[in-house]
C-alpha positions as CSV (number, residue, x, y, z in Angstrom):
1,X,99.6,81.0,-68.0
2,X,97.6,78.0,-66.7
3,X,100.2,76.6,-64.8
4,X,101.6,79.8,-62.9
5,X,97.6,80.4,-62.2
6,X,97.5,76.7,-60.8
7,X,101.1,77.4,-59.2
8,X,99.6,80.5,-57.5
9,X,96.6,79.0,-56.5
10,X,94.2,80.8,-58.6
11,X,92.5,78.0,-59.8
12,X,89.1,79.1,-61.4
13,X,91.5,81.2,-63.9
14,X,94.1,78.2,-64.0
15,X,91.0,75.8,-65.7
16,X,90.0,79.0,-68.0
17,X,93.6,79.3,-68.9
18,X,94.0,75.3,-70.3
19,X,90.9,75.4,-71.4
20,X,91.7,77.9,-73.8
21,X,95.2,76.6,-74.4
22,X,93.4,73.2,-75.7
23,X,90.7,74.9,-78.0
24,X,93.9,76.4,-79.7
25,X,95.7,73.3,-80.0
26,X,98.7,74.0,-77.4
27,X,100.9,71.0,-76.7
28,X,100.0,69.3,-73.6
29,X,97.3,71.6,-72.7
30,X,95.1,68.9,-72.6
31,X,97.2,66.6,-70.6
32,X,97.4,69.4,-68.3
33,X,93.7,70.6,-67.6
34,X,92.9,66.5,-67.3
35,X,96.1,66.9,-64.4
36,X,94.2,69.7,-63.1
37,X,90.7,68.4,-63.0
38,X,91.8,65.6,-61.1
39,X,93.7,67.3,-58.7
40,X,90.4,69.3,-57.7
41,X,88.0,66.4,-57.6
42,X,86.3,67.4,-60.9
43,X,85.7,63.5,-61.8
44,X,83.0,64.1,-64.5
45,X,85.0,66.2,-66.7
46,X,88.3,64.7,-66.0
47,X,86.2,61.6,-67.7
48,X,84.9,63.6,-70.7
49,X,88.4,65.1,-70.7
50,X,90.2,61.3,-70.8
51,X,87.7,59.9,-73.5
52,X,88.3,62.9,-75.8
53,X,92.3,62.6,-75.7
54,X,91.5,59.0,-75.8
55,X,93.8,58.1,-72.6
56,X,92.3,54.9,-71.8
57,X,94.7,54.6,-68.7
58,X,93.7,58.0,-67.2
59,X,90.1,57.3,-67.8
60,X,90.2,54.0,-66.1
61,X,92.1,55.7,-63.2
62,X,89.3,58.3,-62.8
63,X,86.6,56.0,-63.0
64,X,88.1,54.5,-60.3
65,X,88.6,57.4,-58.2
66,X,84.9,58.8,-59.0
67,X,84.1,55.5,-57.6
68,X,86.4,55.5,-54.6
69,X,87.8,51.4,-56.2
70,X,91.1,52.1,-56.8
71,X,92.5,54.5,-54.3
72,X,92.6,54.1,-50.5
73,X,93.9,56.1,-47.7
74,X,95.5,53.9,-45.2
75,X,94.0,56.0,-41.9
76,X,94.8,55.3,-38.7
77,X,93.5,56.0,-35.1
78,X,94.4,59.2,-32.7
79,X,93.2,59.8,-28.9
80,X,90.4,62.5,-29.1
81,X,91.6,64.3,-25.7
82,X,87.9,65.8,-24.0
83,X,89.6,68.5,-22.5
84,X,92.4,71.0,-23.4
85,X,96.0,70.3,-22.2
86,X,99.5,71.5,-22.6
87,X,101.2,69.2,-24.9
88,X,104.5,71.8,-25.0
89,X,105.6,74.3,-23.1
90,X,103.3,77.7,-24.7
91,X,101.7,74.6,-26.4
92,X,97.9,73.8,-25.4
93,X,95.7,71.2,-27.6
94,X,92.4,71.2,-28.2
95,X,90.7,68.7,-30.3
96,X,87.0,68.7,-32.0
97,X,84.8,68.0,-34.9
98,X,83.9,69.6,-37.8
99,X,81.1,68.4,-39.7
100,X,80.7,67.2,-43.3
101,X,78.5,65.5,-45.7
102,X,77.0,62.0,-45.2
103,X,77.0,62.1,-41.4
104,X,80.8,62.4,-41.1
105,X,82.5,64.1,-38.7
106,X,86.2,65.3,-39.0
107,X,88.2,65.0,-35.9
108,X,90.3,68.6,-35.9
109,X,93.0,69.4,-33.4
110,X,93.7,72.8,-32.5
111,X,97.5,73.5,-31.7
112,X,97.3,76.7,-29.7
113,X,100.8,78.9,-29.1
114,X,99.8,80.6,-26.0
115,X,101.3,82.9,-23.6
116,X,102.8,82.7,-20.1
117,X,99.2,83.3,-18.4
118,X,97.6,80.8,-21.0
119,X,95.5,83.3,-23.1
120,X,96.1,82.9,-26.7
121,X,99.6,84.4,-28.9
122,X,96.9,86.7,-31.0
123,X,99.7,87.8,-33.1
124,X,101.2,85.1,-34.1
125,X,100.8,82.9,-38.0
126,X,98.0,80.8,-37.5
127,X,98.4,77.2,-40.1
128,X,95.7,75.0,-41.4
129,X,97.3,71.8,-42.2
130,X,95.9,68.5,-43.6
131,X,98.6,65.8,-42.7
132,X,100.0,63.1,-45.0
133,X,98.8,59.4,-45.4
134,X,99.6,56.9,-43.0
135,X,99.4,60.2,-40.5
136,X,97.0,61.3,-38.4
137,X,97.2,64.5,-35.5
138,X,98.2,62.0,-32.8
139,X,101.7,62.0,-35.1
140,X,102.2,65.6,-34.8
141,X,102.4,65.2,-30.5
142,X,106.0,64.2,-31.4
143,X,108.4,66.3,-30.5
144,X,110.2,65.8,-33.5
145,X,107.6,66.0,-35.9
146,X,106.1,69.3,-34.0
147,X,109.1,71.3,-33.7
148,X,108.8,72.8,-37.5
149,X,105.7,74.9,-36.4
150,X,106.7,75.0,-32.7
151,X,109.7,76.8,-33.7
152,X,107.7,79.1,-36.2
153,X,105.6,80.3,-32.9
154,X,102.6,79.5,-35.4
155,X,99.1,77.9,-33.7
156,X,97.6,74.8,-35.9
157,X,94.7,73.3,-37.2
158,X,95.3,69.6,-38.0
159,X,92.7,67.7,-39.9
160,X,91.6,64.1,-40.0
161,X,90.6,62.7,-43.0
162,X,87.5,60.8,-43.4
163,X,88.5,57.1,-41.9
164,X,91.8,58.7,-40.2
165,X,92.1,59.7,-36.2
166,X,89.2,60.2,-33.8
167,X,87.2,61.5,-37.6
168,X,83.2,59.9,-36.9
169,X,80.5,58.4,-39.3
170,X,81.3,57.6,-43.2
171,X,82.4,54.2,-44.6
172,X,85.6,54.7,-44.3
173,X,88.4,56.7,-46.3
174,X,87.5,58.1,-49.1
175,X,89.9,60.3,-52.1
176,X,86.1,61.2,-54.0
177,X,85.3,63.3,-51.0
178,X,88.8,64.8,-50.2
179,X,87.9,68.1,-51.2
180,X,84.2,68.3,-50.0
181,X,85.7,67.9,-46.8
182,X,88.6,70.8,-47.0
183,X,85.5,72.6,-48.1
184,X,83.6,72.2,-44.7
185,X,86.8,72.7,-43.0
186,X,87.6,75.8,-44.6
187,X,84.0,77.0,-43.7
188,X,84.4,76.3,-39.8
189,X,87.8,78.3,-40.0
190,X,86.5,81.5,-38.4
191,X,85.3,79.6,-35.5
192,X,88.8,78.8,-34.6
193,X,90.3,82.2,-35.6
């Protein structure tokens, strides 16, 4: 059950789920929950979790991560464009920040489907999406790579990551804060809605 919870995104029941399966002994249910507690940033018990299965590789890897040592983004820089302007035809961009712990500042960069007399496409799916490594939303001005969504009619946010684009303040990239930051992007969400 803990994986079709995780699968679905139900995650608060996924953790219950394993954690149940590992008091009763289930096979790899530990393995598992430890997968899952990293996945979601939950570095103090992914530690308790390592010790007690007594995976000295995982634990070294999340004391790591905790730590921010052993895993870094490779972020690059994008053009923060002041004002709005039509990247594609129906297509307008408009980029901003979003703010997050320690003085950081994600640079966000709204993808707007719009119609013929400019005002928004209302009606249309609307996509929050946090690009890949070694990307940043300057990548997703390509034709090529933006034609997926174009095509889809759907308007986008596109995040950059702590140390990645025209994202301010920090000390750089940073895995330990990965989800703090979805967090405060996730929050601002109705103010581009």
């Amino acid at each position: 059950r803990g994986f079709v919870h995780w699968r679905w995104g139900k995650l608060d029941r996924a953790l219950e789920d394993l954690e149940e399966a590992c008091v009763a002994g289930a096979d790899c249910a530990g393995e598992a929950l430890l997968a899952l507690q990293i996945c979601l940033g939950r570095w103090p018990e992914a530690q308790q979790l390592a010790n007690e299965l007594q995976l000295d590789k995982a634990r070294t890897l999340v004391d790591g991560w905790a730590n921010g040592d052993h895993f870094k983004f490779s972020g690059g820089s994008a053009n923060f464009e002041k004002d709005g302007l039509e990247v594609f035809p129906g297509v307008r961009q408009f980029d901003g920040y979003i703010p997050s712990v320690d003085d950081v500042e994600l640079g966000v960069r709204l993808f707007l489907q719009v119609e013929d007399d400019g005002s928004p496409k209302t009606s249309q799916p609307f996509v929050l999406y946090f690009h890949g490594n070694g990307e940043t939303v300057d990548t997703y001005k390509e034709p090529r790579v933006f034609e997926p969504l174009n095509a889809s009619g759907a308007s986008c946010l596109m995040v950059d990551f702590r140390g990645y684009g025209f994202s301010k303040g920090g000390s750089g990239t940073s895995l330990s804060f990965l989800h703090v930051d979805a967090e405060r992007v996730c929050d601002a969400l109705p103010h581009f809605l």
